[in-house]
N, C-alpha and C positions, 0 to 999 in steps of 0.2 A: 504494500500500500504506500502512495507517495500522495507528496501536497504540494498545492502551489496558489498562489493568488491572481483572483482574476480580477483587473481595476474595469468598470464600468461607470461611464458617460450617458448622462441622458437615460437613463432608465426610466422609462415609464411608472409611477405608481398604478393610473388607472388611465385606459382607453374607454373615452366615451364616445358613440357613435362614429367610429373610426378615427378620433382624434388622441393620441397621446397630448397625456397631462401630469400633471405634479414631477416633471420631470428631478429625478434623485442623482447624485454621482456617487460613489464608494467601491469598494472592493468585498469578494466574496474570498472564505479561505477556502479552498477545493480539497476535498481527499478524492482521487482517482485510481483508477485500475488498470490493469494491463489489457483490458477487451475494451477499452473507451469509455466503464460505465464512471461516472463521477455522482457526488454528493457535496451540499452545501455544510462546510464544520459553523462555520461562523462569520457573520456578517457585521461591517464597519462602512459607516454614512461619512459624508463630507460634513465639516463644523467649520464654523469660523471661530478666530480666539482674539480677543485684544491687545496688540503686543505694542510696546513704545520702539522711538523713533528710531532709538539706537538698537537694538532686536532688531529689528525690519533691516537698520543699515548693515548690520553684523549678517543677514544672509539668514533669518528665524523669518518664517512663513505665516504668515497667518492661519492659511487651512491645514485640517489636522483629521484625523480619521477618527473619531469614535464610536465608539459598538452601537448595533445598533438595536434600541428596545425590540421586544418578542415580537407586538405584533406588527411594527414594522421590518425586522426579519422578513419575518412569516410573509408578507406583503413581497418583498425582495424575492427569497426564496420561490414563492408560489410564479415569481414572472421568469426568474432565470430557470426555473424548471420544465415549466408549462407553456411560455407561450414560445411559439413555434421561432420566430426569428430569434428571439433570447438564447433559446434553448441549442438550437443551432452553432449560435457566437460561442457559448460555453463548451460545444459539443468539437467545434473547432480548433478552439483554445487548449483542450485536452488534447487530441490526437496530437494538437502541433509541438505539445509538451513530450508526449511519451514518443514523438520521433525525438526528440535533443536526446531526453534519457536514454535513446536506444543508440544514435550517433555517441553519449559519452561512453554509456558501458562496451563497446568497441572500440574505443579510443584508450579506457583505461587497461582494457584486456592485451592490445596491443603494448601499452607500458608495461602490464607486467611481464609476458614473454620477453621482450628486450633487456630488461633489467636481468631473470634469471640466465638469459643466456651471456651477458655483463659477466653475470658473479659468476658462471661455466666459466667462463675464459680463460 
């Protein structure tokens, strides 16, 4: 089982008559599988935070990620799961993960054969 984070723009809270609305930004933490299937661990909203002038000029950010309450979770969750273009982006986001993971564990596997055959020498 492996994890990753998926940051999301514009999510939808609610589609009314074909219109997206309450549009949300944040990140999902993903646990996924080796067949594609993935699940939501936990979920973190966009916040704004009040910082002074020298924070700001020091390179400290105003927006910050915090968790986000159950039933806006829930809310999150039920769209990155269910609706169909969400669901897709996530569905995407996964394979494109467990292709790196699978280019690095060939990469590492490669390092170690050379290494033993290194210490053979």
């Amino acid at each position: 089982m492996h994890s990753f984070t998926f940051e999301f723009e514009e999510l939808p809270l609610v589609i009314v008559k074909g219109v997206p609305a309450a549009l949300i930004n944040g990140r999902a933490d993903l646990r996924y599988y080796p067949d594609g299937e993935w699940d939501v661990v936990s979920v973190h909203v966009e916040g704004h935070q009040e910082i002074s002038r020298e924070e700001r000029a020091a390179g400290r950010r105003p927006w910050v990620y915090v968790p986000a309450p159950g039933s806006l979770s829930r809310l999150i969750i039920h769209r990155l799961a269910f609706d169909e273009e969400w669901r897709d982006r996530v569905s995407s986001a996964v394979l494109d993960q467990l292709e790196k993971d699978h280019a690095s564990a060939a990469d590492n596997h490669a390092d170690i054969l050379h290494a033993r055959r290194v210490e053979a020498a």
